[in-house]
N, C-alpha and C positions, 0 to 999 in steps of 0.2 A: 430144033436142037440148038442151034446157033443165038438163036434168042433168049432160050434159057441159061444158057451159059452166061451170056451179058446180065441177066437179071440177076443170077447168082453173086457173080463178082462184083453186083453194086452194091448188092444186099449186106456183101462181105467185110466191103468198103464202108457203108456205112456206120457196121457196127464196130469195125475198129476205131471210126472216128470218135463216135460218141464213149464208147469205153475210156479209149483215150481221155478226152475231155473230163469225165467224171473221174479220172484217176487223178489229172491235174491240179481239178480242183480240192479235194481230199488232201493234196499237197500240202496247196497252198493254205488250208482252215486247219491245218496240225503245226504249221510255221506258224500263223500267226497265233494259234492259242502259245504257242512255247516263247513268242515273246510278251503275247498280253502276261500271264504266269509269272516272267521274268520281274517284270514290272511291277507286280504286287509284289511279290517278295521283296521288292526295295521300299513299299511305302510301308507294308505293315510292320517292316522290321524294326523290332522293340528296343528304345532304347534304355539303357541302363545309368539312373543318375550314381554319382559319388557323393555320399554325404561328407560334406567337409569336418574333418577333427575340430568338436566341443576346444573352445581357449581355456589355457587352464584359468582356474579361480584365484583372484589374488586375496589374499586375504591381508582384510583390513589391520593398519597399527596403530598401536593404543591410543597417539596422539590424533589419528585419523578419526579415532571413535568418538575421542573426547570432542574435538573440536566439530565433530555433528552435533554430539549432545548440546555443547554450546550455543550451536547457531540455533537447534530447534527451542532452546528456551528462548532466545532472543527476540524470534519470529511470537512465540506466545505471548512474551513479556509486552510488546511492541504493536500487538492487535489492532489497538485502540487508535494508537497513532494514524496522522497523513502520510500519506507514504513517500514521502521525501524526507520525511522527521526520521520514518523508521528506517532507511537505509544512511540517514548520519549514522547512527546509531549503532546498527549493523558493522559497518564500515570503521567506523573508529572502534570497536571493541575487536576487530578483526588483525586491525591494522597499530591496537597499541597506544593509540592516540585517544587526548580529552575533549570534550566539546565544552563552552563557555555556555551558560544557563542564564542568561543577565535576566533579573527579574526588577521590574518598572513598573511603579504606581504612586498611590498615596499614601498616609499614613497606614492603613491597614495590610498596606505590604511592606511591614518595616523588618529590619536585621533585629532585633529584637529575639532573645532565645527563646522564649515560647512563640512567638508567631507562626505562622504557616508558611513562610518561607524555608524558615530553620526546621520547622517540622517535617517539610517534605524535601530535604537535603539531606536528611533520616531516611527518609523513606526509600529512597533513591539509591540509597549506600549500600543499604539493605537488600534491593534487588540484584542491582546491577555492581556492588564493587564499589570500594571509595574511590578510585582513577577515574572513573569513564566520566563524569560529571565535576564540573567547577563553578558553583550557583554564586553568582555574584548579586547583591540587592542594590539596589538606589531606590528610596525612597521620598518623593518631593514633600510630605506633611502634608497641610492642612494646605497646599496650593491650590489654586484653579486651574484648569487649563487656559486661561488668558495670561497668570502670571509665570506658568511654562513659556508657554511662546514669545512671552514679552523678556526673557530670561534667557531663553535657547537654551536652559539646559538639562530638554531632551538628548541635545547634542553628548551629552556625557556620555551616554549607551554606546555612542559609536565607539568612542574609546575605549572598551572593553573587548572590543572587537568580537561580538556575541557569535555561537552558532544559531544561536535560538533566542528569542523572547518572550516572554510571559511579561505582557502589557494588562494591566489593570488602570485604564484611564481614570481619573478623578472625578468620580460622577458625585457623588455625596458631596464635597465643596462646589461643584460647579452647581449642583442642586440648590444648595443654600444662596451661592450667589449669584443666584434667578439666573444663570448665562443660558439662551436657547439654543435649542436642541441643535439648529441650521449653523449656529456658529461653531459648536462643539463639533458639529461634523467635519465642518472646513479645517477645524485645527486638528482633529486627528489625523488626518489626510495629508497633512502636509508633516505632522512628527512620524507618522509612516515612511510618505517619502523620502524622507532625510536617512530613514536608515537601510531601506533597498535602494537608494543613492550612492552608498557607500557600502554597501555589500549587496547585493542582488539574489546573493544564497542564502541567506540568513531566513530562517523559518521567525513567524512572527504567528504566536500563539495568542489571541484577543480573551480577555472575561472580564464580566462584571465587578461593582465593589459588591462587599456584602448588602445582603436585603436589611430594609428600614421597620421594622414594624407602625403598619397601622399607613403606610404613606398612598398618600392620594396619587401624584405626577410620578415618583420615581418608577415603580415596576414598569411605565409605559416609556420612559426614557431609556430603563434598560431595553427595552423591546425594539426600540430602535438603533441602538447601537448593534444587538445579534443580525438585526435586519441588514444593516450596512455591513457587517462584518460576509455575511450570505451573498449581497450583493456584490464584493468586490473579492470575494475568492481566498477570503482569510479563516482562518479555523477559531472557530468562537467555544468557548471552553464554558460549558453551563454548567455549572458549580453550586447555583443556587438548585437546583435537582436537589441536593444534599441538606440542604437548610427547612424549616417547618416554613407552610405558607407565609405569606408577609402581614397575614390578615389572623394567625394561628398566636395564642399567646405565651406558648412554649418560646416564640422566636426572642420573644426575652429575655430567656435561660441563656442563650447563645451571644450578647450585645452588651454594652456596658450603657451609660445615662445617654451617653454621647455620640450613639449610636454605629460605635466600633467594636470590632469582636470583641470580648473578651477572649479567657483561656480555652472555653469551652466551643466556641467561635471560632477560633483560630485551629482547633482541633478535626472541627467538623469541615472547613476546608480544606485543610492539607489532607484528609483523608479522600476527599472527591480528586483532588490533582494525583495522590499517590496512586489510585486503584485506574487513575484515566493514563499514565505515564507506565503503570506496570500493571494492566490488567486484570488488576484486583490479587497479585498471586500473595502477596507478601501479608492478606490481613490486616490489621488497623496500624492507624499511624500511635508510637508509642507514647 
């Protein structure tokens, strides 16, 4: 009897332990779901952006309009250009101001009022406005370039204080006066330097004279002036594009006896310089 009693109250013992224990732990997995729960409810929580208030629209004024319209003809007119030519360009029509044009050659770039200097001083007007442009000429005639150098006065251009040049070297007298090609290089080179000597900004635009009909040496002499012009980072203006071959006898129609343009000549040039200056917008030279 005594023994079953002890067995009872261990029996009894026991199960209160173990209940206990499984209640404990039930506790403790209903705490920690209510804080795992807790937890989520902070990561999922959704956030809500604010869309910032659209600025309002300003609308553009007339002069705002006009002077886009301006610039984008400017950038059209100006295509063809190096792109330090066309932000003179830009720039001084923005700003008010004229750029100097000094145009330098031989007789075939003469002030002369049919010439193609004065034709594309037309041309020019016409696109861009008679202000923005001031084409000054000096023409040396029938010189060499030996009796340039020996004269210095290439030196005149500087005195014009040019933004820009249109250099047409004297190939057609130096032709005649057998001078070679090595020496005509060295004196370009050095009537160049004289004028980025004394302006370093100044755009220097290179081209040929006109083409000779029927000539043996000259197309190859021109050949090598474009080459040196290529070679030392100068803008070489191929003008002869615009002219009948040199070998074609239409190129007669265009030359006088003496192998300088006529009127018709001088027309067919200033129309290659107008449409390379302004894109071709304006149509032929008048």
């Amino acid at each position: 009897m005594k023994n079953l009693l002890c067995g009872a109250i261990v029996t009894v013992s026991a199960g209160v332990i173990i209940a206990g224990n499984i209640h404990w732990n039930q506790k403790i997995s209903a705490h920690a779901g209510q804080i795992v729960k807790r937890d989520t409810s902070v990561i999922v929580q959704e956030v809500v952006e604010v869309e910032p208030e659209p600025e309002p629209i300003k609308e553009k004024t007339p002069q705002q309009t006009e002077q886009e319209k301006k610039e984008q003809e400017l950038a059209e007119y100006t295509r063809n250009l190096p792109p330090e030519l066309q932000n003179k360009i830009i720039n001084a029509s923005q700003n008010g101001k004229t750029l100097t044009i000094a145009i330098y050659g031989s007789e075939s770039s003469s002030n002369e009022k049919g010439a193609w200097p004065n034709l594309l001083k037309q041309q020019l007007a016409k696109t861009y406005g008679e202000k923005l442009f001031n084409i000054k000429v000096l023409s040396e005639g029938d010189k060499t370039t030996v009796d340039v150098i020996r004269s210095n006065s290439y030196e005149k251009v500087n005195e014009l204080k040019p933004d820009v040049i249109i250099f047409e070297p004297f190939m057609i007298s130096d032709n005649s006066g057998k001078i070679s090609m090595k020496n005509r290089i060295g004196y370009l080179q050095k009537i160049l330097s004289s004028w980025k000597k004394e302006n370093e900004q100044v755009t220097v635009l290179l081209q040929p004279s006109n083409p000779i009909y029927s000539a043996t040496y000259f197309p190859t002499q021109v050949e090598e002036i474009k080459n040196f012009a290529k070679k030392n980072n100068i803008t070489y203006i191929d003008h002869w594009e615009n002219w009948p071959d040199e070998k074609n006898n239409k190129l007669k129609q265009y030359l006088t006896p003496s192998n300088q343009p006529n009127p018709s000549g001088h027309k067919l040039w200033a129309e290659h310089l107008g449409e390379y200056f302004g894109a071709g917008t304006e149509g032929q030279v008048p």
